[in-house]
Backbone as CSV, one residue per row, in Angstrom:
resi,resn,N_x,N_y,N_z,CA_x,CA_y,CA_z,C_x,C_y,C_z
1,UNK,0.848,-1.181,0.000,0.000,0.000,0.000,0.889,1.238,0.000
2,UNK,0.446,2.217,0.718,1.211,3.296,0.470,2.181,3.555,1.603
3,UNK,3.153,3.176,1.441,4.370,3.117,2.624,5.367,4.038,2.400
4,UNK,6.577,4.106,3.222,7.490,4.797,2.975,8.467,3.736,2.041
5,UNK,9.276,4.357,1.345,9.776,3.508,0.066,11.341,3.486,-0.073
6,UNK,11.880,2.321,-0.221,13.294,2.654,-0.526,13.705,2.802,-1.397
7,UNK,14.780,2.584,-2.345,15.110,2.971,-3.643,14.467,2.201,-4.014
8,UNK,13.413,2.758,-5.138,12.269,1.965,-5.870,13.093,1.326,-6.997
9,UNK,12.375,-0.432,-7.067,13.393,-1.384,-7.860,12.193,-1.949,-8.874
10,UNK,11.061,-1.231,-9.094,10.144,-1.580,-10.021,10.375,-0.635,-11.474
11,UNK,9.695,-1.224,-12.044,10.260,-0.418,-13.537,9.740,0.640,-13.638
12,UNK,10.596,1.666,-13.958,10.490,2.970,-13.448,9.468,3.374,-15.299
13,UNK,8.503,4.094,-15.190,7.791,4.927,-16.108,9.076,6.437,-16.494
14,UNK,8.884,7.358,-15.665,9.409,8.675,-15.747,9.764,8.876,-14.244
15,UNK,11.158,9.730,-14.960,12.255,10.432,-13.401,12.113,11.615,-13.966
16,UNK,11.769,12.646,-12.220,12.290,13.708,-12.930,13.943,14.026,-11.707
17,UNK,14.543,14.076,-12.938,16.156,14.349,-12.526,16.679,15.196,-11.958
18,UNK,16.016,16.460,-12.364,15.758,17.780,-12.077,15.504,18.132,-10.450
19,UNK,15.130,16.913,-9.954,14.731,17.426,-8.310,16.000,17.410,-7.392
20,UNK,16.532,16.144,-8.571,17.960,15.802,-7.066,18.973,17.128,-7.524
21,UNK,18.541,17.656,-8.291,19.664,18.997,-8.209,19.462,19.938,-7.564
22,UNK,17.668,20.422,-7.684,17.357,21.479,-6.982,16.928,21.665,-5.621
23,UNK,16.864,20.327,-4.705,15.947,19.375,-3.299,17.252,18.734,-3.089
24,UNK,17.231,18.785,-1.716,17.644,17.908,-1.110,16.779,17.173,-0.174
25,UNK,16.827,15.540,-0.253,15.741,14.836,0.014,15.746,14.426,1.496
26,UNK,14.638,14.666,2.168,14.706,14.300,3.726,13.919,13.053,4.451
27,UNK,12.611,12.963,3.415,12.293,11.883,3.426,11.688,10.705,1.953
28,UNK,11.465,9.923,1.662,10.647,9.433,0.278,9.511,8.800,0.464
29,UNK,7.982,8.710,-0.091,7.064,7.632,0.665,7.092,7.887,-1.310
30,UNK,6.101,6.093,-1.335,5.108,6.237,-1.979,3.381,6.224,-2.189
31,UNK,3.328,6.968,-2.924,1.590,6.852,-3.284,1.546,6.209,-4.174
32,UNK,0.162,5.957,-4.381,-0.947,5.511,-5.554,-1.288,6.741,-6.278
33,UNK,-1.840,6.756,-7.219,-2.005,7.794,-8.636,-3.727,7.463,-8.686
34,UNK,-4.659,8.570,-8.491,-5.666,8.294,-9.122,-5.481,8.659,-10.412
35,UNK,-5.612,7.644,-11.831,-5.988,7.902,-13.087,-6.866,7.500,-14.038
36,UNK,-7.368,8.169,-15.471,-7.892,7.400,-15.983,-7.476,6.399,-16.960
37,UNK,-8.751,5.669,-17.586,-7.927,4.661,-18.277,-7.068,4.721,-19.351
38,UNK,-7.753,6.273,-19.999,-6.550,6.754,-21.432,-5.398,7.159,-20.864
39,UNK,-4.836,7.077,-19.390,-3.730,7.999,-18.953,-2.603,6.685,-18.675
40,UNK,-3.573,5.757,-18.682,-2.898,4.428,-17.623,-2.495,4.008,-19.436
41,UNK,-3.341,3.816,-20.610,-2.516,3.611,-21.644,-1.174,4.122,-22.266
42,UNK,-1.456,5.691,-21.892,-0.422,6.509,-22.360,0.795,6.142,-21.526
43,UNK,0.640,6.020,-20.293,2.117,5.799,-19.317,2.835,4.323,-19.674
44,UNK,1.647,3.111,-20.271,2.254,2.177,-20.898,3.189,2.168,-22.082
45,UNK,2.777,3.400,-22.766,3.788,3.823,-24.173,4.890,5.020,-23.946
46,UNK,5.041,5.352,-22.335,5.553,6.453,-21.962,5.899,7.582,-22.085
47,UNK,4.344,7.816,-22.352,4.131,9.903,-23.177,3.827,10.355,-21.746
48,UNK,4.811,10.634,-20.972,4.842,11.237,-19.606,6.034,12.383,-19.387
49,UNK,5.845,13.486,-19.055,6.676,14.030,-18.695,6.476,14.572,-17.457
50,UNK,7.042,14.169,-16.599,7.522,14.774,-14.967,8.687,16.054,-14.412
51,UNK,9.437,16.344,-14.933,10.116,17.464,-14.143,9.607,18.858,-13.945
52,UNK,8.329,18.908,-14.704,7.588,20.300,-14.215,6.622,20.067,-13.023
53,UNK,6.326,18.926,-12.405,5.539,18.342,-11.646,6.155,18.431,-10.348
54,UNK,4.853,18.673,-9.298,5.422,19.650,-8.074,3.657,18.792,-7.323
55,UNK,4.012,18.775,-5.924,3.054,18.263,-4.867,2.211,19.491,-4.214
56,UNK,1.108,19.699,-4.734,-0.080,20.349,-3.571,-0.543,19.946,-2.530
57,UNK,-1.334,20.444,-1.266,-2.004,19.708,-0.131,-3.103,20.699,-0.668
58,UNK,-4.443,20.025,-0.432,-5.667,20.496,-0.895,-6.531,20.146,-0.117
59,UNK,-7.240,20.736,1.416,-8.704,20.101,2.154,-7.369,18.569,2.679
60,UNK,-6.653,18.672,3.075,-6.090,17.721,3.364,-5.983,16.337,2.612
61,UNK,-5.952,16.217,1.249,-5.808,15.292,0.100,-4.122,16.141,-0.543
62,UNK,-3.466,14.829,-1.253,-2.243,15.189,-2.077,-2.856,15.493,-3.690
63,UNK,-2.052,16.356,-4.171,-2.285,16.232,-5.670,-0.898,16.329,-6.702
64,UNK,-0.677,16.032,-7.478,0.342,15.754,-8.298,-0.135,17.297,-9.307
65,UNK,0.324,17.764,-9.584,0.113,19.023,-10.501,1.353,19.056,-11.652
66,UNK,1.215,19.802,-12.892,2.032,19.914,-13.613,3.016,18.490,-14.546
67,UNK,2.081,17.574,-13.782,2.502,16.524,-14.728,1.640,15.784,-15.997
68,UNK,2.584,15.915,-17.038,2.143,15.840,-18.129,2.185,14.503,-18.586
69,UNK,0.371,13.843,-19.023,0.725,12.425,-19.651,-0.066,13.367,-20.683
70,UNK,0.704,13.221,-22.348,-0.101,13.263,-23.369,-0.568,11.874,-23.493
71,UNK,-1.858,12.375,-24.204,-2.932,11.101,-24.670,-2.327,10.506,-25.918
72,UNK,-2.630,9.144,-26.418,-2.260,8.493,-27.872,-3.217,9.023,-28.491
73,UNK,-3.037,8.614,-30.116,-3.917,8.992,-30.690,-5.218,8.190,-31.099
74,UNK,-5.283,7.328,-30.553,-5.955,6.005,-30.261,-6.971,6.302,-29.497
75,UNK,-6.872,7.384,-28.916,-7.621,7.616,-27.553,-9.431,7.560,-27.671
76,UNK,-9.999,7.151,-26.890,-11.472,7.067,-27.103,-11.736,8.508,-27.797
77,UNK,-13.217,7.885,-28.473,-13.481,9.626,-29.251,-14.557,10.517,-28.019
78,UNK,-14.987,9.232,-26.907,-16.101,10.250,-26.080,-15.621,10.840,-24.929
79,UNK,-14.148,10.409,-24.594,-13.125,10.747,-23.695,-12.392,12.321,-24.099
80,UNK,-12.315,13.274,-23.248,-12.168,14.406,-23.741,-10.202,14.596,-23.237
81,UNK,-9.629,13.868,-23.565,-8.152,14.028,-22.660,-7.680,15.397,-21.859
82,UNK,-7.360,15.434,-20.898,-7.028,16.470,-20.698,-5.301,16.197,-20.244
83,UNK,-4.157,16.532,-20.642,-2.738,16.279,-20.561,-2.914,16.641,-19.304
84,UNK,-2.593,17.779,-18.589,-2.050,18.303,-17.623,-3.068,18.225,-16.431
85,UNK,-4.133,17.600,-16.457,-4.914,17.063,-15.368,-4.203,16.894,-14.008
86,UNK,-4.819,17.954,-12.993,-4.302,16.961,-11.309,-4.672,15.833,-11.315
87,UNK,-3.679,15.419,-10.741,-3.845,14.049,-10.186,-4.186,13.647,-8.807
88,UNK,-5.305,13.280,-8.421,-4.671,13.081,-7.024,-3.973,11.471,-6.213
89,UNK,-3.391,12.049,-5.089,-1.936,10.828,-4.615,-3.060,10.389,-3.670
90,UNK,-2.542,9.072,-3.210,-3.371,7.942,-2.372,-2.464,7.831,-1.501
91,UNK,-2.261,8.371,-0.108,-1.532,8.009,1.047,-2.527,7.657,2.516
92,UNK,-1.875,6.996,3.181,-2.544,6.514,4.611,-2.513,8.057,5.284
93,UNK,-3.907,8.392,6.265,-4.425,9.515,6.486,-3.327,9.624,7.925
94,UNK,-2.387,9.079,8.601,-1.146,9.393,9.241,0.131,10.450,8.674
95,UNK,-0.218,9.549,7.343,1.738,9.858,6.586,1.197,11.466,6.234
96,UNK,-0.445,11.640,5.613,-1.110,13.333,5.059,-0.656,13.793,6.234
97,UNK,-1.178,13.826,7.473,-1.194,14.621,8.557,0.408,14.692,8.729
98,UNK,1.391,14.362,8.876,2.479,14.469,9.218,3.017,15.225,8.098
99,UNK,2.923,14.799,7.015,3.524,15.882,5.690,2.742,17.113,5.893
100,UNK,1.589,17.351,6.310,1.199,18.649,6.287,1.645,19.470,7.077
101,UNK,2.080,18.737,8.318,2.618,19.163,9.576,4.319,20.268,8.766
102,UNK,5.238,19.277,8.275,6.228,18.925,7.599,6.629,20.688,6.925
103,UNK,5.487,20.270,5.785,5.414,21.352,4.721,5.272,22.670,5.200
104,UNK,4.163,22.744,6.238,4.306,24.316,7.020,5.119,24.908,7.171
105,UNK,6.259,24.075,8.222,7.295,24.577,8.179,8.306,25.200,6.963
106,UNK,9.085,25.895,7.363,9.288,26.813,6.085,10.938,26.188,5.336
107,UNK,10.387,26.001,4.186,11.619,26.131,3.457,10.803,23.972,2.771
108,UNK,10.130,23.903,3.393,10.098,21.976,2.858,8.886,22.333,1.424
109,UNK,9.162,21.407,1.205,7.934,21.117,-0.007,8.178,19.706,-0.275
110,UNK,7.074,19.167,-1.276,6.696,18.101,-1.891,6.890,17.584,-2.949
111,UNK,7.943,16.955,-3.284,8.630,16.907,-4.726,8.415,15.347,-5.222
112,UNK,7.395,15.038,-6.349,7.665,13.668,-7.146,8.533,13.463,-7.639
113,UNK,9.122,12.300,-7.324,10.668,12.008,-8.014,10.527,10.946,-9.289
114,UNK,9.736,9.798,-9.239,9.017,9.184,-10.612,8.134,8.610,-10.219
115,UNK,7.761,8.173,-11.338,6.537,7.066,-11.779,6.710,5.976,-12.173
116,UNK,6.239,4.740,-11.280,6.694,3.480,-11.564,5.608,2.619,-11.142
117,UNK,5.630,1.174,-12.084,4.948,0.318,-11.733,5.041,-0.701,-10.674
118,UNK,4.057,-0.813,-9.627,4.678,-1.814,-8.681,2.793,-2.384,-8.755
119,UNK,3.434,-4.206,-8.288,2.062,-4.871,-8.633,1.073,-4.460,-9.983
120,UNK,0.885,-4.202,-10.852,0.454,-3.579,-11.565,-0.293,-2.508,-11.987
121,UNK,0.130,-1.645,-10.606,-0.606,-0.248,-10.385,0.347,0.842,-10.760
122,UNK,0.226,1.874,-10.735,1.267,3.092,-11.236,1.208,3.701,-9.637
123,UNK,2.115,3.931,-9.149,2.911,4.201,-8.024,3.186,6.193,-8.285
124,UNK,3.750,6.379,-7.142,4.515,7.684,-7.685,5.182,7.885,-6.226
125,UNK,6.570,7.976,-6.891,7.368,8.204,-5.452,7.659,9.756,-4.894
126,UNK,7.028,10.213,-3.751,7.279,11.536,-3.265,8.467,11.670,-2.665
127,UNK,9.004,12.814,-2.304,10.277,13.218,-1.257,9.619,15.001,-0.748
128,UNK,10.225,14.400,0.732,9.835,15.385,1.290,11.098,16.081,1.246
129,UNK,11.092,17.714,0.582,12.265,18.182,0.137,12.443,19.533,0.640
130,UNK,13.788,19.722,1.123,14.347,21.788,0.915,15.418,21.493,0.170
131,UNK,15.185,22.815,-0.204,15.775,23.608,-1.429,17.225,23.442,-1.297
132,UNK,17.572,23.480,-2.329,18.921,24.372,-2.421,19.701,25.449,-2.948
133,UNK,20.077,25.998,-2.003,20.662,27.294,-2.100,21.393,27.104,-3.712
134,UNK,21.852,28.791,-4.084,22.339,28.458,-5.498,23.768,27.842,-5.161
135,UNK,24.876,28.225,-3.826,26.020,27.836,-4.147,26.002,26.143,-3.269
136,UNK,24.721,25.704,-3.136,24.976,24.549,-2.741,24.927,23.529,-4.577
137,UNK,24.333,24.098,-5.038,23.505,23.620,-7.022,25.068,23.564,-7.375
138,UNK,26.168,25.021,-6.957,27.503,24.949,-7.861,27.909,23.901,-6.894
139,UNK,27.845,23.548,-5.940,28.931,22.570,-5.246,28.649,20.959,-6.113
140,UNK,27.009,21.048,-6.618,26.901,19.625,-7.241,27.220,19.617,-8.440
141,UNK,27.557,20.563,-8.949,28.296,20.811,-10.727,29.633,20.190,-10.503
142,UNK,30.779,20.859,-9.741,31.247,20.827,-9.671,32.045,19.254,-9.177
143,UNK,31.203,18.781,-8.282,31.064,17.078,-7.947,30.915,16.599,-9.169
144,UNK,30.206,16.954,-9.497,30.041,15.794,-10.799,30.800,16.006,-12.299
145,UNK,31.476,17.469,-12.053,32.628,17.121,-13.451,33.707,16.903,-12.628
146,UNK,34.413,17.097,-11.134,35.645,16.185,-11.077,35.171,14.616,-11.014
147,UNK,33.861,14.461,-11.137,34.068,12.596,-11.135,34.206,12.017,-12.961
148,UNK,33.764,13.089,-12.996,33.801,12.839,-14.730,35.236,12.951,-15.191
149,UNK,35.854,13.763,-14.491,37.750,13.970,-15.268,38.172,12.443,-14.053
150,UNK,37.903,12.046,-13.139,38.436,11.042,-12.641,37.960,9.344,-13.928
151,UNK,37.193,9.835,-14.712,36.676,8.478,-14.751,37.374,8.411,-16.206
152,UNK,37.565,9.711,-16.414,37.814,10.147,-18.176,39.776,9.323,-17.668
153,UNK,39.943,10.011,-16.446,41.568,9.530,-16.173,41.854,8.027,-16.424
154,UNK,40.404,7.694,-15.858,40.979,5.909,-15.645,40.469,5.260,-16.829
155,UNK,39.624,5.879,-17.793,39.248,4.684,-18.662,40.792,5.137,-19.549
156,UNK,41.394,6.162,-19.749,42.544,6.336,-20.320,43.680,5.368,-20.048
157,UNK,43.814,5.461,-18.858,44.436,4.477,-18.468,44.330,3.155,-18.993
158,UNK,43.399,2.599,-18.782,42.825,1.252,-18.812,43.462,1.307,-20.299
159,UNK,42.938,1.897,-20.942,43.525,1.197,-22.615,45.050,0.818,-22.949
């Protein structure tokens, strides 16, 4: 059901990549996805895009916002698609109350990190996230091109 989640090992739909640069992650749960059935086709052919997608609290319910499943073109003709539809998330009414608690506080928010299938339902993994400052963003640039000149060193080597 909807638990807290470890590194999710089900086949991932859509990452958005974009979070682990701009969040730093404090906690991860997952939800359930209310969707419909043209949305649950489209995520099977993976017309999903997630990195504009960001977590609301609404009357105390989650919602997924800004995430984009385009429809196929297959799509029923009496079905009116709508891409950018909220979604709303399925969590145990403990884990809401504690994230709401969470989020008040200043500086956290609600960041989807992907969409994945587990049991044959579409999942969506949250992180409870703060920001990062801009010179914390240069400290992860910078991590990640000296690992890149370390790796560029050794495959040189290796030959």
């Amino acid at each position: 059901m909807a638990t807290k989640s470890p590194a999710s090992k089900s086949p991932v739909i859509a990452q958005n990549k974009k979070a682990a640069f701009n969040y730093f992650f404090e906690e991860r749960f997952e939800a359930g996805m209310v969707l419909e059935g043209w949305e649950v086709k489209s995520l099977r052919a993976g017309k999903v895009q997630l990195p504009d997608g960001y977590v609301v609290i609404r009357n105390g319910e989650l919602f997924v916002v800004g995430c984009q499943i385009n429809p196929l073109g297959t799509a029923s003709t009496h079905v009116r698609p709508d891409a950018v539809r909220t979604k709303k998330l399925l969590l145990k009414k403990e884990e809401i109350r504690r994230l709401i608690g969470k989020v008040e506080q200043k500086g956290y928010t609600l960041v989807p990190l992907n969409l994945h299938w587990s049991n044959g339902k579409v999942k969506c993994e949250i992180a409870l996230a703060k920001g990062k400052a801009e010179h914390d963003k240069r400290d992860t640039i910078k991590d990640r091109e000296g690992k890149r000149e370390v790796e560029r060193a050794m495959k040189s080597v290796n030959r």
